[in-house]
N, C-alpha and C positions, 0 to 999 in steps of 0.2 A: 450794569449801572445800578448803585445806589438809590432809593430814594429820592437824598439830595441832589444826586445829578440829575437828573430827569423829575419834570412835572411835566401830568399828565392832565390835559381837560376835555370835557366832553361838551363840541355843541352838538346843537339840536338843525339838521335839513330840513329846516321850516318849510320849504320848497315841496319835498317829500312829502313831511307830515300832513301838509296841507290838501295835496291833490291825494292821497289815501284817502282822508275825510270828505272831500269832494264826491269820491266815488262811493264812498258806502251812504253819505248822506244827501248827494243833490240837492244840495240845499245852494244858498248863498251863503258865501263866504267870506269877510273881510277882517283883514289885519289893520288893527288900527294903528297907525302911524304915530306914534305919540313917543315924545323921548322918554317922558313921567313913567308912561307903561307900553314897555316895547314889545313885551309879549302876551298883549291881551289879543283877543280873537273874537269875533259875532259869527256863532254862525245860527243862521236863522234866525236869528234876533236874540238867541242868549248869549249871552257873554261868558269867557273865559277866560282869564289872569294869568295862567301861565302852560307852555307848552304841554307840560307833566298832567295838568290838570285839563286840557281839553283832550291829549290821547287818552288819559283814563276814563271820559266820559264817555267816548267809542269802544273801547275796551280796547286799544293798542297799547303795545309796549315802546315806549319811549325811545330806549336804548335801539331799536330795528330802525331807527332814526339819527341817531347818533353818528358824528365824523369826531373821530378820535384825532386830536395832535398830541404829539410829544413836544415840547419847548424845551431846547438843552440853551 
């Protein structure tokens, strides 16, 4: 497959990522429900904007979170 035949994306198992950070931080954790920002997070009362940006504050790798689709 070409390129053009196949695009590729990557979401994030927020599901996952979530309960990782759960166990290394026992902390509280909530995803705030917002359409504005779907992917901000609290945990423990900080805030984080986006997925990328709260695995890197625990020092996880993003992509160990990641489900790949192919869309033909």
């Amino acid at each position: 497959m070409s390129g053009s035949a196949a695009h590729q994306t990557t979401d994030v198992d927020v599901d996952a990522l979530l309960a990782a950070i759960n166990e290394i931080s026992e902390s509280d954790i909530r995803h705030a429900s917002s359409e504005e920002h779907p992917q901000r997070v609290s945990v423990d009362g900080r805030d984080w904007h986006s997925y990328k940006e709260l695995a890197d504050a625990f020092e996880l790798d993003i992509r160990d979170f990641s489900v790949n689709e192919i869309n033909r």
